[in-house]
C-alpha positions in Angstrom: 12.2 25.4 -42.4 12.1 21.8 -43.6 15.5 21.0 -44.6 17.0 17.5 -44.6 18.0 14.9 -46.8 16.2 14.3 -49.9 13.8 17.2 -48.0 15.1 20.7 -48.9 15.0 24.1 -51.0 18.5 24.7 -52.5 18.4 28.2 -53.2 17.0 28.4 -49.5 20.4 29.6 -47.6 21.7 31.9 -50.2 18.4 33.7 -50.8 17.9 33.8 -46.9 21.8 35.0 -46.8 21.0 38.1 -49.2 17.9 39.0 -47.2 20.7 39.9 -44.3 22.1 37.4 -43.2 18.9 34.8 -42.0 19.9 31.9 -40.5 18.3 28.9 -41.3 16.9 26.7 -38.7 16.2 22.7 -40.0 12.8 21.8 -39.0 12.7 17.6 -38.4 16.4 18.0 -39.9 16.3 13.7 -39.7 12.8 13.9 -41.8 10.9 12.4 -38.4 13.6 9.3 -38.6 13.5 8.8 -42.1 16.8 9.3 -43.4 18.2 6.8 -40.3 17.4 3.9 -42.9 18.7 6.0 -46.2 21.0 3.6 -47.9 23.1 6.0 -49.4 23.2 7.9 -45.8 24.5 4.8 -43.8 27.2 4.0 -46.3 28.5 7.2 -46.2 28.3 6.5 -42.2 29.7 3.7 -42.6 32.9 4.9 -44.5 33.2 7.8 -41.7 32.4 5.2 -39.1 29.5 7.3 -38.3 25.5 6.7 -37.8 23.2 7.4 -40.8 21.4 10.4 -38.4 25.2 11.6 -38.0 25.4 11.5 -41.6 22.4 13.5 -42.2 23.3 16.3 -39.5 27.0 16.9 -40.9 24.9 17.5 -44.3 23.0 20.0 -42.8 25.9 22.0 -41.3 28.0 21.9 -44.0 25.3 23.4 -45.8 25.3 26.2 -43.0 22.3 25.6 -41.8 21.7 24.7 -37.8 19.6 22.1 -36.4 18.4 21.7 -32.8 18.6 17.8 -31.9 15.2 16.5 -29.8 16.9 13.8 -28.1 15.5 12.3 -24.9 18.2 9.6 -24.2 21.8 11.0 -23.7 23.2 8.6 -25.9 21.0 10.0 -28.8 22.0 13.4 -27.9 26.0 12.6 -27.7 25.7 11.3 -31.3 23.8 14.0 -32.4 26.4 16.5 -31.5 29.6 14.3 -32.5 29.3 15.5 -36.2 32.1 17.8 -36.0 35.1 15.6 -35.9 34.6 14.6 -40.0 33.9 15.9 -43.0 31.9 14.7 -45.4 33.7 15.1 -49.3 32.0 17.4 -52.3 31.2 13.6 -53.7 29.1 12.5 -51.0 27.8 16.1 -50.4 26.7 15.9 -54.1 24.7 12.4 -53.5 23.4 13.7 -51.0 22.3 16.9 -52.4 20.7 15.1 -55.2 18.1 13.7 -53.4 
C-alpha cells in the first residue's frame, strides 16, 4: 500500500488489523525521495541526530507498518535499518501524522 509521510490512509492498519491480522507493507515508504527534503522530517532528524529518510522509516514502524528498503549502496541500506535505536515522541508523531 502507499504509506509514507504526508502519503497515507489512517484507518488503513486498524481496518487491515480487524480483517485478521493483515500486515501492512509501505509501497515507496520515502514517497520516491520526497520526504528526504521535508522540512519538518529533517528537523525532527536533526533533533535525533538522524537522516530525514530515517525519520520517515521510524514513522512508518511506529505506525506498525513494515517497509522493505531498495537500497543499492550499503551505506544507504545501513541507514535505512538504523531506525531502531530512537523513538520518535507522540509530538513529532502527531506532525508527522498531519500531513
Amino acid at each position: 500500500m502507499p504509506f509514507s509521510v504526508g502519503n497515507w490512509d489512517k484507518s488503513l492498519v486498524s481496518d487491515d488489523k480487524l480483517r485478521g491480522g493483515v500486515v501492512v507493507q509501505a509501497y515507496s515508504p520515502l514517497a520516491s525521495g520526497g520526504v528526504i527534503n521535508d522540512p519538518d522530517c529533517i528537523a525532527i532528524g536533526k533533533a535525533h541526530n538522524k537522516s530525514a529518510a530515517q525519520v520517515a522509516l521510524r514513522w512508518i514502524v511506529q505506525h506498525n507498518v513494515t517497509f522493505s528498503t531498495q537500497a543499492s549502496e550499503a551505506d544507504y541500506f545501513k541507514e535505512d535499518v538504523s531506525i531502531f535505536d530512537f523513538e520518535l515522541t507522540a509530538t513529532e508523531m502527531a506532525k508527522l501524522d498531519a500531513k
